[in-house]
C-alpha positions, 0 to 999 in steps of 0.5 A: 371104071369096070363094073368089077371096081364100081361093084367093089367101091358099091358093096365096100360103101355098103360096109361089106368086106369084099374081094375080086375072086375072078382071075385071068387064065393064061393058057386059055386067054380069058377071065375065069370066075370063082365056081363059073359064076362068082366075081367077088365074094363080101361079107358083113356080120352074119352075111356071105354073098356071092356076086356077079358084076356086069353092065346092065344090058347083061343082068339078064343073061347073067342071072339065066346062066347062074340059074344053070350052075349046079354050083350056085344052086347048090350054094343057094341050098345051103340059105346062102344069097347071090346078087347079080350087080348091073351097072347103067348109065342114067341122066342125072339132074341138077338142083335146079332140074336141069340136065347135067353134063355128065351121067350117073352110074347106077346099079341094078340089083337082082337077087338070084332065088 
């Protein structure tokens, strides 16, 4: 699963409604994001934001290259939130406290300001 899809089922479990706004540019050949920075927009009552979904070790250069777009300042400016969604494979534990078998996918949430 991409950290797209893990951010959308996060957010929709939430009780946002949400939605992938990056698509593929074919004459580029690559992914292009809605203002340079926006995966997938959600809203619930009175709440629009913007969201950025990456593996873990990439939150970091993700929130730096959003601090950098005029875009997302200027949607920053207007009282409007962005997060950034990091996605992370953590050790999980039985009921017992022993390791389990598998490992938990966690998010990491940083709030862009």
């Amino acid at each position: 699963m991409t950290p797209t899809a893990r951010t959308l089922k996060y957010l929709r479990d939430l009780g946002y409604t949400a939605a992938v706004t990056e698509h593929w540019n074919a004459h580029i050949m690559r992914r292009q994001d809605l203002f340079g920075f926006v995966d997938i927009i959600a809203f619930q009552e009175g709440e629009v934001i913007f969201v950025q979904a990456t593996s873990g070790s990439n939150t970091s250069a993700r929130v730096h290259k959003i601090e950098a777009n005029k875009h997302a300042q200027r949607w920053l400016e207007c009282g409007n939130r962005i997060l950034v969604i990091g996605w992370r494979q953590l050790v999980a534990y039985n009921k017992d406290g022993q390791k389990a078998k598998r490992k938990k996918w966690e998010p990491k949430i940083v709030e862009v300001i």
